[in-house]
C-alpha positions in Angstrom: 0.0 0.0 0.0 2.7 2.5 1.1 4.6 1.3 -2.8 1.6 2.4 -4.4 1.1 5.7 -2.2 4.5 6.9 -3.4 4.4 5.9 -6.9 1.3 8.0 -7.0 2.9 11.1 -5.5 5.9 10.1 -7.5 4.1 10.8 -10.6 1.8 13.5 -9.7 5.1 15.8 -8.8 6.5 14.5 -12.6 3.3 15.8 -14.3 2.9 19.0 -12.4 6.9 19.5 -13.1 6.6 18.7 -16.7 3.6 21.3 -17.3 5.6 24.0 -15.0 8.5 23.5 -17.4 6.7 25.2 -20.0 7.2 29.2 -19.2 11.1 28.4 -17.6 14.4 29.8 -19.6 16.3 26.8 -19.7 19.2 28.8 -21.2 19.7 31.6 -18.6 20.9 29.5 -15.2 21.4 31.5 -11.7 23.6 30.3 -9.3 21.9 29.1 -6.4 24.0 28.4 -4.0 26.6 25.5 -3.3 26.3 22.7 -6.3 22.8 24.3 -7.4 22.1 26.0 -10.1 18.2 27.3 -10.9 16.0 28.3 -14.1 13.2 30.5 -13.8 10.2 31.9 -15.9 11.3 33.9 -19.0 9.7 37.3 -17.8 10.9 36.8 -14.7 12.6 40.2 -13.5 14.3 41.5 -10.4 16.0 37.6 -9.4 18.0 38.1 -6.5 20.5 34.8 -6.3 22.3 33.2 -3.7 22.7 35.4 -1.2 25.0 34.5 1.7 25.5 35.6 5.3 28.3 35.4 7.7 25.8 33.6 10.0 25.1 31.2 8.4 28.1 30.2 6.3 26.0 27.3 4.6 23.0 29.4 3.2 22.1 30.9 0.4 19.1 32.7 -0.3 17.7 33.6 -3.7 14.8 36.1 -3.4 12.5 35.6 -6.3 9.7 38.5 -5.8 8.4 37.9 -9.7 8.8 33.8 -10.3 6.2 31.6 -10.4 7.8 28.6 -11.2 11.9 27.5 -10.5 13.7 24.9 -11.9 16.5 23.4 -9.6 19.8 21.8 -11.0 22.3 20.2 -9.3 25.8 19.9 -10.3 28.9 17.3 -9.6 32.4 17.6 -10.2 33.5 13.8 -11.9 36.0 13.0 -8.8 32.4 13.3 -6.9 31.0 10.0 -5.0 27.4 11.0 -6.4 26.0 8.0 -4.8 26.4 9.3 -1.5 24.5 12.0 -1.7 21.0 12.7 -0.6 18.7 15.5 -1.2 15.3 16.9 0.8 13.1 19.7 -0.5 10.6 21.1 1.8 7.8 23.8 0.6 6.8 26.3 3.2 8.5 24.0 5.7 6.4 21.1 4.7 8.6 18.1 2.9 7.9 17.1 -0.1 11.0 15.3 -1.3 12.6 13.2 1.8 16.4 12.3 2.0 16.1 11.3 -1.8 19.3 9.6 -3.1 20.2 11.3 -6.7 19.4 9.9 -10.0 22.0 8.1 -11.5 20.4 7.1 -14.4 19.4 10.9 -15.2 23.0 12.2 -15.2 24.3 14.3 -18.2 27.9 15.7 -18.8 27.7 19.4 -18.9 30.2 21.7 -19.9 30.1 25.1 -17.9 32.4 27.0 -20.2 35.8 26.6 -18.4 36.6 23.2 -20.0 35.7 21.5 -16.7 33.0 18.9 -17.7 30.0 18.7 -14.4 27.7 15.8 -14.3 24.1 17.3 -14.1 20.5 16.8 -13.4 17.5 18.4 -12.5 16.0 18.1 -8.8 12.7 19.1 -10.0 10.1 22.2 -10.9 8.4 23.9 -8.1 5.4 26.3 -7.9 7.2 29.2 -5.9 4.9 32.0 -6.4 3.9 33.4 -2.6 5.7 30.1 -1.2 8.8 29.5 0.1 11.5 26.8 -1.4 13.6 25.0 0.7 16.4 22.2 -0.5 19.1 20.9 1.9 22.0 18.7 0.0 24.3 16.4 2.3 26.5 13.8 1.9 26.3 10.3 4.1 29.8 10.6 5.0 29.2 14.3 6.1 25.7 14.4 7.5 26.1 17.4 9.5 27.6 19.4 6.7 24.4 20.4 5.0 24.0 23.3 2.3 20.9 25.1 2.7 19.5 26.4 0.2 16.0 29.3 0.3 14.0 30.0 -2.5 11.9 33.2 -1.4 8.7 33.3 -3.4 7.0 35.9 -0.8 7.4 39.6 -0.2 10.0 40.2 2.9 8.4 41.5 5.4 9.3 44.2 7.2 11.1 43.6 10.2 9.4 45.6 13.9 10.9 46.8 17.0 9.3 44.6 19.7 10.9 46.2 22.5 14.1 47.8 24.3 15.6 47.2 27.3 18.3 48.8 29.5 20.5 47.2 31.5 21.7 48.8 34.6 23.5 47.7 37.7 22.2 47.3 41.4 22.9 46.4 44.8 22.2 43.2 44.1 23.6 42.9 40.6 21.6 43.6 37.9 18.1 45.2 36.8 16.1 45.9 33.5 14.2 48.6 32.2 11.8 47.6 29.6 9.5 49.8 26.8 7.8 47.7 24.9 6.0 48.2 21.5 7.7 51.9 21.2 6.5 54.6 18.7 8.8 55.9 16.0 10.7 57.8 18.3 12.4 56.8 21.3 14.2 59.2 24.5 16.6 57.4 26.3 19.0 58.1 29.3 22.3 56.2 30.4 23.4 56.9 33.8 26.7 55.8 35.4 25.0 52.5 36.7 23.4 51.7 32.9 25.7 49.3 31.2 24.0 48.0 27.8 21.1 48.6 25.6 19.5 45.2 24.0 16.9 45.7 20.6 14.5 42.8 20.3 12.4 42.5 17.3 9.4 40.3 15.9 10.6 36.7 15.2 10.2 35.1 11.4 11.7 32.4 9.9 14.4 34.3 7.8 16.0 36.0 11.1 19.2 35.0 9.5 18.2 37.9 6.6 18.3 40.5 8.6 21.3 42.4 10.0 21.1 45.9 12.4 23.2 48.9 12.1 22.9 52.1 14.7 23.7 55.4 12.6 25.1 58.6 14.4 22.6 61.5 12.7 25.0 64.3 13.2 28.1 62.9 11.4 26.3 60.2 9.4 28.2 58.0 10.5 27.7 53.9 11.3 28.8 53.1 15.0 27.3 49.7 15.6 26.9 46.4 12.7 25.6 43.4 13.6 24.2 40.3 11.9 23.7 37.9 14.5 20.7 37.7 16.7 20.5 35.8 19.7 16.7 34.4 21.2 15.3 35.5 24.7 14.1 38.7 25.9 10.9 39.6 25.6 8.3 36.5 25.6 5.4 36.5 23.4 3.3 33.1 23.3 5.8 31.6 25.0 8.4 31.9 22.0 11.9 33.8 22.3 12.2 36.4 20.4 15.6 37.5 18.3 17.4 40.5 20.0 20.8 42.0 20.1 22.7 43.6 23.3 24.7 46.7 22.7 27.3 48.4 24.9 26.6 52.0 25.9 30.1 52.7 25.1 28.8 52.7 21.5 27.1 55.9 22.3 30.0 58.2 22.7 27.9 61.5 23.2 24.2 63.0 23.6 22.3 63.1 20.3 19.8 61.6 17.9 20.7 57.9 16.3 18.9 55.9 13.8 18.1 52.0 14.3 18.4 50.6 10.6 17.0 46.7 10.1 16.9 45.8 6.8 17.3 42.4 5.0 20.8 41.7 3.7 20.3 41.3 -0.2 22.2 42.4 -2.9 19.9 44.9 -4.4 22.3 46.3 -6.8 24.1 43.1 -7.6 20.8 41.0 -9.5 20.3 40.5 -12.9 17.3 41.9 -14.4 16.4 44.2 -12.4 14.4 47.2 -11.7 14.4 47.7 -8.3 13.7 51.4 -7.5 15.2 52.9 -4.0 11.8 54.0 -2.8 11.1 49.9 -3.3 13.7 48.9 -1.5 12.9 51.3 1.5 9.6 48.7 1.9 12.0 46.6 3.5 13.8 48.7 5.8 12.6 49.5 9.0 14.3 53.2 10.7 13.3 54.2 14.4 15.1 57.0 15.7 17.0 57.1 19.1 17.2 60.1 21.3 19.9 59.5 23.4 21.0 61.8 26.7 24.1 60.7 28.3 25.3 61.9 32.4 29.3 61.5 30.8 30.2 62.2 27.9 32.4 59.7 26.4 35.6 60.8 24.1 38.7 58.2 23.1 42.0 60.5 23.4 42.1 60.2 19.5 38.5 61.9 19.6 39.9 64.6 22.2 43.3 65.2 19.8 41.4 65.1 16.3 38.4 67.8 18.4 41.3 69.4 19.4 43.4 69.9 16.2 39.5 70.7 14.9 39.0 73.5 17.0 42.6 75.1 16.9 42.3 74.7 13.2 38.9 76.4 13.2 40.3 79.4 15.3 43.5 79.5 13.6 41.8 79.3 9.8 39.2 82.3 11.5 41.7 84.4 12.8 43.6 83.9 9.2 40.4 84.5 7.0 39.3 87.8 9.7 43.4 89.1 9.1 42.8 88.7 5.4 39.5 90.5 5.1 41.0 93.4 7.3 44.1 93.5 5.6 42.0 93.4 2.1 39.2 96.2 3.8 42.8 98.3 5.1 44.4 97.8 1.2 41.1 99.0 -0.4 40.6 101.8 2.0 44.5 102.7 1.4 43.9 102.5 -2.3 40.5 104.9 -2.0 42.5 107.3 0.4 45.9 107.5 -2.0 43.2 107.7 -5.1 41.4 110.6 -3.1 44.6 111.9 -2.6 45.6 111.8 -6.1 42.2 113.6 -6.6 43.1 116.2 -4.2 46.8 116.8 -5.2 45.2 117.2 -9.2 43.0 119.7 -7.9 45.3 121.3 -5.9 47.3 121.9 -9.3 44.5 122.8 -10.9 44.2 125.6 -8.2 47.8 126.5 -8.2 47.6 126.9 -11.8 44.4 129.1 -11.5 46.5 131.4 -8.6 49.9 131.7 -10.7 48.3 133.8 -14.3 45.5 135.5 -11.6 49.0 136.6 -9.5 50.8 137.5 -12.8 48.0 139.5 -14.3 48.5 141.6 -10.9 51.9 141.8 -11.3 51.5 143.1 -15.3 48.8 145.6 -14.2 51.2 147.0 -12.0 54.5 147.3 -14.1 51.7 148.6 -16.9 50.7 151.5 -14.1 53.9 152.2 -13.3 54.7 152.8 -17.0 52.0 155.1 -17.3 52.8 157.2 -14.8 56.3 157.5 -16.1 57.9 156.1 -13.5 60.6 154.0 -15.8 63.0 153.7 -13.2 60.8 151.8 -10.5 59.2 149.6 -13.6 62.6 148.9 -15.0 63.3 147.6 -10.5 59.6 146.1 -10.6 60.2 144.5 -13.5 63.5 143.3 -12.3 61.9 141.7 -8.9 59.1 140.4 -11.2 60.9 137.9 -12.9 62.6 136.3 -10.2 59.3 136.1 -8.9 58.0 134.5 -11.7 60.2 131.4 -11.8 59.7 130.9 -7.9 55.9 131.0 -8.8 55.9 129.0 -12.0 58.1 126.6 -9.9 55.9 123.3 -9.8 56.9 122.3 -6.5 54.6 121.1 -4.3 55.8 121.8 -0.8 58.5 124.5 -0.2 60.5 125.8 2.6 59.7 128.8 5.1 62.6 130.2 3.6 62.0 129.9 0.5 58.1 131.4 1.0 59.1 133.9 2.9 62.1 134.7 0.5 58.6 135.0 -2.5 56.6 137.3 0.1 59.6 139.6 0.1 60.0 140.2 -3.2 56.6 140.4 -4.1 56.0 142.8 -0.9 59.3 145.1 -2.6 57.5 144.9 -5.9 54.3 145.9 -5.1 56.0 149.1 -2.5 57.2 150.4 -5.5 53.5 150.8 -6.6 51.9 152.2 -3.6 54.5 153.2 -0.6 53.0 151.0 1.6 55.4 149.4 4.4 55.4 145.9 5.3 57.2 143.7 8.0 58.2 139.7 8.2 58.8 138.5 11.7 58.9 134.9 12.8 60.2 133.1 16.5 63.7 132.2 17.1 62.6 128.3 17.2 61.4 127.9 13.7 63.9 126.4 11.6 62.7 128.1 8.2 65.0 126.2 6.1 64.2 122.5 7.4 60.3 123.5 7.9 58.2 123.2 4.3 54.8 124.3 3.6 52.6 124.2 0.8 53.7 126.5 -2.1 52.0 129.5 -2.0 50.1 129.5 0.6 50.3 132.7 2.0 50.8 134.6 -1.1 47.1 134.8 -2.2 46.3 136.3 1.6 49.1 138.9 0.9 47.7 140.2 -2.3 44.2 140.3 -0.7 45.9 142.6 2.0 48.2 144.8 -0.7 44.9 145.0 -3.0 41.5 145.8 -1.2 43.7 146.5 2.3 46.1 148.9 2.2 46.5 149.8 -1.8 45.0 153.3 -0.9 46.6 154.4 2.2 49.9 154.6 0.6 52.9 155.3 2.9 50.1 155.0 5.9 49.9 151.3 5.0 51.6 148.6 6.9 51.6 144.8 6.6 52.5 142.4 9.2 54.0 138.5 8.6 54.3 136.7 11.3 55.2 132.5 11.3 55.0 131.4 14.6 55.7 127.7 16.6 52.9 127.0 18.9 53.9 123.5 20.7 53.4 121.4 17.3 51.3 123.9 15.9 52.5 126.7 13.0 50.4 129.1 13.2 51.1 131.7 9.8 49.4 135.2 10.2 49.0 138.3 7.5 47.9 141.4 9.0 46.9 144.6 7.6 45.3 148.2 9.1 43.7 148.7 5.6 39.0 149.8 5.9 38.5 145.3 6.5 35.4 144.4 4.9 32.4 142.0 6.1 33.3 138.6 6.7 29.6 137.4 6.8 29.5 138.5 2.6 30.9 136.0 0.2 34.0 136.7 -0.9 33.9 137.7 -4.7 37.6 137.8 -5.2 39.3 134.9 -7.2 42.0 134.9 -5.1 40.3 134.2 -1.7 37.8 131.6 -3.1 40.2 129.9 -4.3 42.2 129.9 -1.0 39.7 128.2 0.6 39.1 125.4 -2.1 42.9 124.6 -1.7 42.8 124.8 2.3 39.7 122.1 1.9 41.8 120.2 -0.7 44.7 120.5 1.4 42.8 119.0 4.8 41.9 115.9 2.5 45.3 115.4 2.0 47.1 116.0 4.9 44.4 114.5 7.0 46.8 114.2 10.2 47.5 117.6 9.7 44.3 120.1 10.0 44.7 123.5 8.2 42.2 126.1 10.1 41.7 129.4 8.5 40.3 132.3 10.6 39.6 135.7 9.5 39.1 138.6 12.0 38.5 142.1 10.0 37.4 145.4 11.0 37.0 149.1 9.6 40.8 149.3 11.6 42.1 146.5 9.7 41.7 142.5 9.0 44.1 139.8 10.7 44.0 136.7 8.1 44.8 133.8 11.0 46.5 130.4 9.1 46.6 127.6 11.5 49.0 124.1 10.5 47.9 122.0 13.3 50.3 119.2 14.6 52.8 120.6 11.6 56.2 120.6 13.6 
């Protein structure tokens, strides 16, 4: 009876082989782990093949998402003792082929490409669609050394976070603290006393898939892999569930981690396939980690790498502040040396405004003098006038004391022979007036003013005053006449004066150390033209 039972079986597995075989690509194989090799259906896509873990050493696991039916080879080198081998083949668990010896009789030479001829044959078709495939090959002299291997015909399911627990010392030895079922988020704190952190999660038959990581959010970085799973913990139905102990020296500082359980396939590594990474996120399972440590913990290669971090940080700060200073101080430089460019060309362009509006003067006068007969005095003013002119037409910028007041007394001589008037040139014992320069000019225009609208109609009665003074560090230059003055609160409508006070602005822009005060004091006794140099000695 039992003969007939498993000649029936026999041959129902042969006819629902032989019409399976219809939709399989005999001329694509996949490895499938050890001496296996597997077929599959010709539209098949996304066939992820022998897989192996660290865990289990002899396993492999082919994940087949879109096969419905595989074909399963097996494969013998010719030195092989084929007739010691035995096969099983269990569907979800269930057996369906028992310790079967292989089919001599069915053998066929196969050449696999690298002149090494195998001696084949098939193990049989199975349904796999939403099943799982399982075939363990052994040899009678080796029983214990068995290759498993897992056809996956199901979606992988996602793995879940049963619990956490904390392990902490007491007086006694040791305690637990257990949350159970958490939420996506988790707050934990590890005192002095806490000593490890164990993860337990759901239990399936394809534990061995899975492998955990913990990932540091703030660097990115991975600070705890594992892929073995031990079983205890929590109990649920009286079953143990997988679960993995952790130090807390894994958690070297206060911050946010990420729990990451994911099966370990070879997405990228498949042929065929199409395998998006919002897909494979399906299979992942992330809970996040809040952790608050009492002590922080640092390795002395942390503290001399946060170390050389921070002096780097202050040293490349202080470098990139001294650059933009230095670059803010060189374009500030550069604005004030073009301003003062500015200002020295305008200063020119006043100085050349004051020499032909002094030399018109000066030809008005010799023309006077001519008119009036008075060839003698032209012939001396004429004389004075053209060493005057090349002092004037001089493009010096700054000239001595000296040598200005050397200009003022010839011009002063020039312009007595016009109009009788008597002048006077004093200065203190302490100026140096050869080693001490001023602008050109720069009293001259003040003089004329006091010769012209001052004292040109008093004659002999008129007197000017020069003084140059030293005031601490000040020079303080002074012109003063007793001609009628005039209002100070009226704008000026002489060239000479206006442009005076252009070049005094012009000159405080460019001797900005050094400020130039002007200060003008007249009345109908006379006007006292004040020229202040501050800080100028």
């Amino acid at each position: 009876m039992k003969k007939i039972i498993f000649t029936l079986l026999s041959f129902i597995i042969a006819l629902s082989t032989v019409n399976a075989q219809k939709g399989i690509n005999f001329s694509r194989s996949y490895p499938a782990g050890g001496k296996l090799l597997m077929f599959v259906d010709s539209s098949a896509k996304n066939v992820f093949y022998a897989n192996m873990f660290p865990n289990q050493p002899r396993t492999s696991f082919s994940y087949l998402p879109e096969v419905n039916n595989v074909s399963i080879q097996i494969n013998f080198r010719k030195n092989i003792n084929i007739e010691d081998y035995r096969y099983t083949v269990l569907a979800d668990n269930e057996p369906i082929v028992v310790n079967k010896p292989i089919n001599i009789a069915q053998l066929k030479d196969v050449n696999r490409g690298d002149e090494e001829v195998f001696r084949s044959t098939t193990l049989g078709t199975f349904p796999i669609k939403g099943k799982t495939i399982t075939t363990l090959v052994y040899s009678i002299e080796k029983p214990l050394d068995i290759e498993k291997a897992v056809y996956y015909g199901k979606p992988i399911p996602r793995a879940k976070i049963k619990g956490f627990s904390k392990r902490f010392k007491t007086d006694n030895g040791v305690d637990y603290f257990w949350i159970t079922d958490p939420k996506e988020r988790t707050n934990l704190t590890f005192t002095k006393k806490d000593e490890e952190l164990t993860i337990v999660k759901d239990k399936s038959d394809i534990d061995y898939l899975y492998y955990i990581s913990i990932k540091e959010k703030q660097t990115n970085k991975i600070v705890f892999e594992s892929t073995v799973w031990e079983y205890g913990g929590l109990i649920e139905d009286h079953e143990f569930l997988p679960y993995v102990k952790i130090d807390k020296s894994v958690f070297k500082k206060s911050g946010t981690y990420e729990i990451i359980i994911q099966p370990s396939i070879k997405w990228t590594g498949c042929m065929d396939c199409d395998i998006s990474p919002k897909d494979i996120e399906k299979y992942i399972t992330r809970h996040t980690l809040s952790i608050t440590l009492d002590e922080e913990n640092y390795t002395r290669k942390e503290l001399l790498i946060y170390t050389l971090i921070v002096a780097f940080s202050i040293g490349l700060a202080f470098l990139v502040i001294l650059y933009f200073i230095k670059k803010r101080n060189k374009k500030k430089l550069k604005e004030e040396e073009q301003q003062k460019n500015i200002a020295k060309l305008q200063l020119n362009s006043i100085r050349s405004q004051l020499n032909p509006h002094f030399l018109f003067n000066a030809l008005s006068g010799i023309q006077n003098l001519m008119n009036k007969n008075e060839i003698d005095n032209a012939n001396k003013y004429l004389t004075k006038f053209a060493r005057l002119t090349r002092n004037v037409l001089d493009d010096k910028e700054l000239i001595s004391l000296s040598q200005e007041k050397a200009l003022l007394d010839d011009y002063l001589q020039m312009e007595q022979l016009r109009f009788g008037f008597k002048y006077e040139i004093t200065y203190t014992e302490n100026l140096d007036l050869d080693n001490i320069e001023i602008p050109s000019m720069l009293l001259q225009p003040f003089v004329e003013n006091a010769v012209k609208h001052g004292i040109s109609q008093k004659a002999s009665d008129g007197k000017i005053t020069i003084t140059l003074t030293k005031q601490v560090n000040d020079l303080v230059l002074t012109v003063t006449d007793n001609g009628n003055g005039f209002d100070t609160t009226k704008k000026s409508t002489g060239l000479g004066l206006q442009l005076s006070n252009s070049r005094i602005a012009l000159l405080n822009s460019v001797y900005k150390e050094n400020r130039f005060t002007l200060a003008i004091q007249s009345t109908t006794m006379g006007t006292k033209i004040r020229l202040t140099l501050t800080d100028w000695l």
